[in-house]
N, C-alpha and C positions, 0 to 999 in steps of 0.2 A: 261602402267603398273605402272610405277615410282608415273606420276601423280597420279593415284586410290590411290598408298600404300600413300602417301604424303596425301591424299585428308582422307583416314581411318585413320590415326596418327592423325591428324587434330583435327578430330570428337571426337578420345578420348582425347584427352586432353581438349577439351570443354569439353567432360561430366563429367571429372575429376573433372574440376573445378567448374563447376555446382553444384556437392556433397559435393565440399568443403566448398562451400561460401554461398549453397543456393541463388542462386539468380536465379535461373531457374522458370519459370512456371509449374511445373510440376501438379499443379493441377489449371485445370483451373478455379474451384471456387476465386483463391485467385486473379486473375484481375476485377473480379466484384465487390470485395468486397472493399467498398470507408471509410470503417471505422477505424480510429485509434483502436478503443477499439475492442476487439478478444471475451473478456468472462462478461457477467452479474452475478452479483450475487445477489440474492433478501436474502439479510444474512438474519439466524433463528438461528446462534449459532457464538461464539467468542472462541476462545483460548489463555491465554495466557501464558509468559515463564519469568525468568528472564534477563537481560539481560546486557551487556558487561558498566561496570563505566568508561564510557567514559564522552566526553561533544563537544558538538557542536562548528566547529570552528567560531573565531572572524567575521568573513566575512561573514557567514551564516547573510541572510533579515528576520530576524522574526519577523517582523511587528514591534515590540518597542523593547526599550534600555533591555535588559537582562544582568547583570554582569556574574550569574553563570547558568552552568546548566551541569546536571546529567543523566546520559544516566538509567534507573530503570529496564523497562522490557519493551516489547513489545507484538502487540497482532494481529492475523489472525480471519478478519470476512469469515464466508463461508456458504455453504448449505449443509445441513443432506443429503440431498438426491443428490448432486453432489459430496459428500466425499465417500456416500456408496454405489451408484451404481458401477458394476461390466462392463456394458457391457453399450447399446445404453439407453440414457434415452431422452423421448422424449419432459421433462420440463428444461434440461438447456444441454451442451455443447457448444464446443466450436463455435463462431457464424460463424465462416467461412465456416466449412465445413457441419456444422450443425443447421441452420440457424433457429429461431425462431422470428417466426414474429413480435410479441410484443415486446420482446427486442430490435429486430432490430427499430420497430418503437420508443422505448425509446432513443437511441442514433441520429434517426433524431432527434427529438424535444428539444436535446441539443444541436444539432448542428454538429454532428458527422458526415456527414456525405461528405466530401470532402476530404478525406485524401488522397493523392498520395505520399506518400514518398517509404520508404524502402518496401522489399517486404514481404506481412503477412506472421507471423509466428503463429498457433495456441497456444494460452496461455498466448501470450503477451499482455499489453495493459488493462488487468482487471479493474473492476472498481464494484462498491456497485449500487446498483440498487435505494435504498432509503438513501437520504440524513437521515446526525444525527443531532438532535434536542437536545439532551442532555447525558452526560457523568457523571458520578458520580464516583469517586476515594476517597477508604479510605482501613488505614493501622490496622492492629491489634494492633501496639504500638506506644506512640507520637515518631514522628520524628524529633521534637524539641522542644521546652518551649511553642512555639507559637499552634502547633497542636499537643493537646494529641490522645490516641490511639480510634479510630475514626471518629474521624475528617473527614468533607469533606473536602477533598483535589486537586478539580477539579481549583480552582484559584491559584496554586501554580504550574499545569503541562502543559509544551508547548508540544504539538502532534506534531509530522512529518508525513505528507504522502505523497503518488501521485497525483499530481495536476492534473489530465485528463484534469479537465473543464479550467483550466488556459491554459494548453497548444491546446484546442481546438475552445477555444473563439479567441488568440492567431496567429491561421491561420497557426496552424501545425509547428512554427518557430523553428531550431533544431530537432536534430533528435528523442529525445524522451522527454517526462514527466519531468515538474522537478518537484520538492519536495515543496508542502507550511506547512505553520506552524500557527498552531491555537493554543490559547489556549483552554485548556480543557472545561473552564467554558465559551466558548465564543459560546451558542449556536445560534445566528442568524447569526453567520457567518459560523457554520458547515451548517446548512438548504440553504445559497447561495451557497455553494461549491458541485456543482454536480458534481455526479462520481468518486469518490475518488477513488484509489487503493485502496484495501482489506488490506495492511499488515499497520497497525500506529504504529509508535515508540512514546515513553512517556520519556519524559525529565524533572527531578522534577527543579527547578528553585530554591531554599533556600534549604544548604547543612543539610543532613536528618544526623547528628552527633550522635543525639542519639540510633542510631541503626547500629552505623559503625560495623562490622565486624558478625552482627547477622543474624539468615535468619527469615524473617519476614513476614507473610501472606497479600497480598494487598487482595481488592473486586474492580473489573471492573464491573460497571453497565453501558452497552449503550443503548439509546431511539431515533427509528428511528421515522422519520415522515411518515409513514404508520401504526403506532402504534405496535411493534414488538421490542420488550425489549429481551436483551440479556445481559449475568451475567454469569461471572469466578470469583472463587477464588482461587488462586495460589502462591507458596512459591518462594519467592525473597531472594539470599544470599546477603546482600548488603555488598559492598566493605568496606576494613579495613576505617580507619580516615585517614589515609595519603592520598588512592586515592580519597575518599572524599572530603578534602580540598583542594587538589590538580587534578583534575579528567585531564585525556590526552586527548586534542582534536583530533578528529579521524574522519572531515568532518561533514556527515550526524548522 
């Protein structure tokens, strides 16, 4: 009898901890599933916000020498029709438990398809379905002598995103995605960067003085390489001239 009760204690504190850490099997889709990436998105629409005048710390690899930079606004690609369905949709969710073929066959053919690390989580792991081709950024007002209001702005902004394909070319090294950094205007390197995470941050690189403490209207225009253009315009408060000249490095 001791052993049984000792042998049921046992069992729940496994289960316990099973719900705590997720590391259980509980569905057994997620051991077949050999892919990093969780969710596709074929983007038809973009979002974006203002965002926190920060700046990228010293140590960050951004491909070349950068003195400054300014954390502006950032932006969410996604799908009309996976924002506003309500229940089962049978053209995207999540690929684990709801598996679409085509998708799934887009992630072989990047190479996705050996992943063995941590155990899947749906939602994790997102990625753009169509590489971007080109970026286009401009301000309602000059942000300094050099760009009046106008101006294209896409050679003055480094993008931060999720590397998928760097970490999947890679061989899965570390436990998740790190972050690459493109410039704006660098469109043959967005077309070689497959799969990106959905969410890019925008870092302007020459401090925007003339618009220190005003809120001021950007335009995001992005051009995928499946021909699918997407376009925000949105109000930016940008930071006083002190955090400006001075912006807090805060990482990412």
């Amino acid at each position: 009898m001791k052993k049984l009760l000792n042998s049921v204690a046992l069992l729940l504190i496994l289960s316990v901890a099973c719900l705590l850490f997720a590391r259980c099997d509980y569905h057994p889709e997620y051991q077949a599933y050999t892919h990093y990436i969780t969710n596709v998105y074929i983007a038809d629409s973009v979002e974006c916000k203002s965002s926190e005048g920060i700046s990228l710390s010293k140590d960050v690899k951004m491909g070349r020498d950068v003195d400054y930079t300014l954390r502006v606004f950032s932006c969410v690609f996604y799908e009309k029709i996976d924002r506003e369905s309500n229940g089962y949709d049978p053209y995207h969710g999540d690929l684990v438990t709801r598996p679409n073929h085509a998708r799934i066959a887009f992630l072989k053919s990047i190479g996705d398809n050996g992943y063995k690390g941590r155990h899947i989580q749906p939602g994790g792991g997102s990625a753009l379905w169509s590489p971007i081709s080109n970026i286009s950024i401009q301000c309602s007002k000059a942000i300094n002598e050099r760009y009046p209001a106008g101006s294209e702005l896409s050679s003055i902004f480094l993008v931060s995103f999720t590397d998928n394909y760097s970490y999947i070319k890679g061989g899965y090294k570390g436990q998740d995605a790190g972050f690459g950094y493109l410039f704006a205007n660098d469109g043959e390197s967005f077309l070689k960067n497959l799969a990106p995470g959905p969410r890019f941050l925008f870092y302007i690189i020459e401090a925007p003085s003339a618009i220190a403490g005003e809120t001021v209207e950007f335009t995001l225009e992005v051009t995928f390489r499946n021909g699918t253009v997407v376009k925000d315009k949105f109000a930016v408060a940008m930071p006083s001239l002190e955090v400006i000249k001075n912006p807090q490095p805060l990482g990412r």
